[in-house]
LODREN-430767 format. One line per 10 residues: their letters; for each residue x, y, z of N, C-alpha, C, CB. Coordinates in steps of 0.05 Angstrom, whole numbers, plus 5000, padded with zeros to 4 digits. Glycine has a CB too. Example, Ala and Ser with C-alpha at 12.3 -4.5 7.8 and 13.67 -1.06 7.14 Angstrom:
<pts>
as> 5264:4886:5156:5246:4910:5156:5264:4934:5156:5226:4911:5181  5257:4955:5142:5273:4979:5143:5258:5001:5157:5282:4988:5114
</pts>
This chain:
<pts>
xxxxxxxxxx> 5017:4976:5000:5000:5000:5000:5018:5025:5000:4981:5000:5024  5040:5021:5008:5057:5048:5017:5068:5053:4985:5088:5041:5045  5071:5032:4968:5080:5048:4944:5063:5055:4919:5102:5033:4934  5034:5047:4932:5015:5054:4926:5019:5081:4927:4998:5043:4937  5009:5090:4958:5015:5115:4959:5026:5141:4950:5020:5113:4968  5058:5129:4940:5085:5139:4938:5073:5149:4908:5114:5116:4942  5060:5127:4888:5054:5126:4858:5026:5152:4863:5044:5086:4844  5022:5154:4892:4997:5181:4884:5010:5211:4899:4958:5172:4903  5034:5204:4894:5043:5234:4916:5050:5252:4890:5079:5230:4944  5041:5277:4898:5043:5303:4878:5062:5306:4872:5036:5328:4885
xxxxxxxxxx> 5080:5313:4847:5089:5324:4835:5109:5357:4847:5068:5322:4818  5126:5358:4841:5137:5383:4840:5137:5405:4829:5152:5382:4838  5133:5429:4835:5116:5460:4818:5142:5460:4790:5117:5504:4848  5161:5455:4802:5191:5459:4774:5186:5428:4756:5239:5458:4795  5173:5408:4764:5175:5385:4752:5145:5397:4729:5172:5354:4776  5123:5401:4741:5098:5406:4725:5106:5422:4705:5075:5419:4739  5127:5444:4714:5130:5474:4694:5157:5460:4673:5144:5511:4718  5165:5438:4677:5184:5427:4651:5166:5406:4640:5216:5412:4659  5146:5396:4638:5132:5380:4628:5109:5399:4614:5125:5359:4649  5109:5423:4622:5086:5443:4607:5103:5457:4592:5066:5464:4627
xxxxxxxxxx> 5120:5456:4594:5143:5472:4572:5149:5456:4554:5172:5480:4583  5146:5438:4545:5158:5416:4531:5126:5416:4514:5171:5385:4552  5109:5409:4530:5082:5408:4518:5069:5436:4497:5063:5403:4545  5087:5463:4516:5077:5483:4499:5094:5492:4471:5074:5507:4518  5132:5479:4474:5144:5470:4448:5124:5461:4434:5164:5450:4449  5110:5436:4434:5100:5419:4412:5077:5426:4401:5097:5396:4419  5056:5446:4421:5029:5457:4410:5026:5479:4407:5010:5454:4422  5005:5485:4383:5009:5514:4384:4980:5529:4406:5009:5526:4346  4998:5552:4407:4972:5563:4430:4956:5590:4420:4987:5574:4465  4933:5595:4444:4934:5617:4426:4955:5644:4428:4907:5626:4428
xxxxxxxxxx> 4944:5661:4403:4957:5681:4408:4942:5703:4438:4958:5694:4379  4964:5706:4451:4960:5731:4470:4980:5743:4482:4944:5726:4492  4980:5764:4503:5000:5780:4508:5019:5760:4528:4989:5809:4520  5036:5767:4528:5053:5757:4548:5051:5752:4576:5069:5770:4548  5037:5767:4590:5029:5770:4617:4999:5741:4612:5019:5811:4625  4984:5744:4591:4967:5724:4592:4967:5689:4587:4954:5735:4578  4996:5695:4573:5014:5665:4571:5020:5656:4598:5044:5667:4555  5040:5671:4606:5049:5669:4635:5025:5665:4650:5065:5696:4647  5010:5678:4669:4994:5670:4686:4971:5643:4670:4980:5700:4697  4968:5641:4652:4965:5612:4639:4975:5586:4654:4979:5613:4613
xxxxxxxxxx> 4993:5595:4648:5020:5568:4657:5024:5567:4683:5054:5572:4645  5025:5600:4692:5021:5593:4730:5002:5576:4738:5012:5620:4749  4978:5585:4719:4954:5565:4736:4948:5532:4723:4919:5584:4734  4970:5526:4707:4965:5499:4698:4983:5476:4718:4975:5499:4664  5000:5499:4724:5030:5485:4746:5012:5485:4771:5068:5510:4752  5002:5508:4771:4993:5509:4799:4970:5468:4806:4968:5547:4799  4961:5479:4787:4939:5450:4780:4948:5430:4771:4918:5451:4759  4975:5420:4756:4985:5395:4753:5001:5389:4789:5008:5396:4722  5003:5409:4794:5022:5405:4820:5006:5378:4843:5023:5442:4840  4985:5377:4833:4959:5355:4852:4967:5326:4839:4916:5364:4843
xxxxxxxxxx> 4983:5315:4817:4974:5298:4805:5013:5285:4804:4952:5310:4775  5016:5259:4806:5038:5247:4806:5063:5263:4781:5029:5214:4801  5081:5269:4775:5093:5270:4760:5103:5249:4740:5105:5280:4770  5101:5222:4736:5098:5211:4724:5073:5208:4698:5104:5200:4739  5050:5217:4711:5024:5215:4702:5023:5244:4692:5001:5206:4725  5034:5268:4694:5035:5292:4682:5047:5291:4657:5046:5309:4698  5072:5276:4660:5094:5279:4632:5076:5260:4617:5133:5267:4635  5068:5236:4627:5060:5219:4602:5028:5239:4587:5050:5180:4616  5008:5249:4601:4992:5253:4590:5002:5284:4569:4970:5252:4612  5021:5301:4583:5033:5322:4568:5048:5318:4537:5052:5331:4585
xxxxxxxxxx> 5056:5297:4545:5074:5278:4522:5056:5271:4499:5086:5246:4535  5036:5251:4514:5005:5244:4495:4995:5260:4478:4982:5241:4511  4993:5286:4505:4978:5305:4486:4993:5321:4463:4965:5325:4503  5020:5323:4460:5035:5335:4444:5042:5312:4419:5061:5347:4461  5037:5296:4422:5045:5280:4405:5022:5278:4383:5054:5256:4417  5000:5267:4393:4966:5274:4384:4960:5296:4372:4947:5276:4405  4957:5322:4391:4936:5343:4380:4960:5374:4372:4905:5350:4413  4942:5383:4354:4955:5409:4343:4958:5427:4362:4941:5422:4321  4936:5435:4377:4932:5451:4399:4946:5457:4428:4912:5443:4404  4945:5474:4445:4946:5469:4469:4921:5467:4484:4962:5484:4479
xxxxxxxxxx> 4918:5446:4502:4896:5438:4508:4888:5456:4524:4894:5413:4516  4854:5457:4528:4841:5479:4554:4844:5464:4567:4812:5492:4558  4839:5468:4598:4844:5453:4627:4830:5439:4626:4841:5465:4653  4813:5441:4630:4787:5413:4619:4794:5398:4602:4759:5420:4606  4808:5399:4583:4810:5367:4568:4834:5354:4579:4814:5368:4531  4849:5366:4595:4880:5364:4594:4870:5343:4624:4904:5400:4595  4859:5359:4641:4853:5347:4665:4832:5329:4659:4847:5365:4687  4817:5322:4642:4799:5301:4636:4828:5269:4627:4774:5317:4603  4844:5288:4619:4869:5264:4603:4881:5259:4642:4906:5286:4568  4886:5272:4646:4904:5271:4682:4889:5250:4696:4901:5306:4707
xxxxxxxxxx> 4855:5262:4693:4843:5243:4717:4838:5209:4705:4809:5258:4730  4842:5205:4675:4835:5185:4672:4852:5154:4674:4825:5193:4652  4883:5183:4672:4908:5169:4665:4911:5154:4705:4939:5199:4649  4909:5174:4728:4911:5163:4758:4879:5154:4764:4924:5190:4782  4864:5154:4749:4851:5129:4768:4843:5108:4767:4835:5131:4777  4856:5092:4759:4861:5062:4773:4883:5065:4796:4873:5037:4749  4897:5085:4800:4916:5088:4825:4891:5087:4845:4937:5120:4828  4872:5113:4840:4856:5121:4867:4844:5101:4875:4835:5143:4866  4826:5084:4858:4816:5066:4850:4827:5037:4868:4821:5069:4820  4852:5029:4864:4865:5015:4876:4869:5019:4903:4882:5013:4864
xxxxxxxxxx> 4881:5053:4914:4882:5045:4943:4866:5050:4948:4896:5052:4962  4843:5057:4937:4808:5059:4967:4799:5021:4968:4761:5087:4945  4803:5009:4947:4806:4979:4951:4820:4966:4967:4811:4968:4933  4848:4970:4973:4870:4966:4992:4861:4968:5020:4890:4985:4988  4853:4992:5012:4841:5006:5047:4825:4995:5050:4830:5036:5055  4795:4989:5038:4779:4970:5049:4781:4942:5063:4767:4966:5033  4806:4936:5036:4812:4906:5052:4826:4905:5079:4831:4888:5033  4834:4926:5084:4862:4927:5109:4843:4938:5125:4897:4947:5106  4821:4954:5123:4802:4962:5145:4782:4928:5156:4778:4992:5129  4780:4914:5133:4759:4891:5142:4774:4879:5151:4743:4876:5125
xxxx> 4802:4874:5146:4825:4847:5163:4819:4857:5177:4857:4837:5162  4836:4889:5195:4826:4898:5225:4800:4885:5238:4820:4928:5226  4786:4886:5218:4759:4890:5237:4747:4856:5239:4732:4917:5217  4766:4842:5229:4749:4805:5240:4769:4791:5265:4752:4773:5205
</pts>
């Protein structure tokens, strides 16, 4: 269960912001001012920062390889949550079972 765990621990704010840099190399975005790029990307780091770093690069990777675009948060985090849950998935199963051994 513990490396269960380990496979759901967040990510690093400098790990999210090199895996969104790489992703924003490969897609194109829209056009806007500079200040509106930037705080963009603050709040995508800020929001990948919740999700394993393993599971960030691959879906960033995915998505650059696939689509022309840079994705809105919503599709990007629709790709994040689909890619970790069978993690979540797995330890609330874990936990059940290790709560019912306790409990016979």
């Amino acid at each position: 269960m513990a490396s269960l765990e380990a496979a759901l621990r967040p990510c690093k704010r400098h790990e999210a912001l090199r895996a969104l840099t790489r992703l924003r190399l490969m897609t194109a975005a829209p056009r806007d001012g500079a200040g509106d790029a930037e705080a963009r990307l603050a709040a995508y780091v800020d929001a990948l920062a919740a999700y394993p770093i393993d599971i960030v690069e691959e879906t960033c990777d995915a998505w650059g390889r696939a689509e022309r675009w840079w994705p809105a948060w919503a599709d990007l985090k629709a790709e994040l949550d689909l890619r970790i849950g069978w993690r979540q998935q797995a330890l609330r199963a874990l936990g059940r079972i290790e709560a019912e051994s306790r409990s016979s």
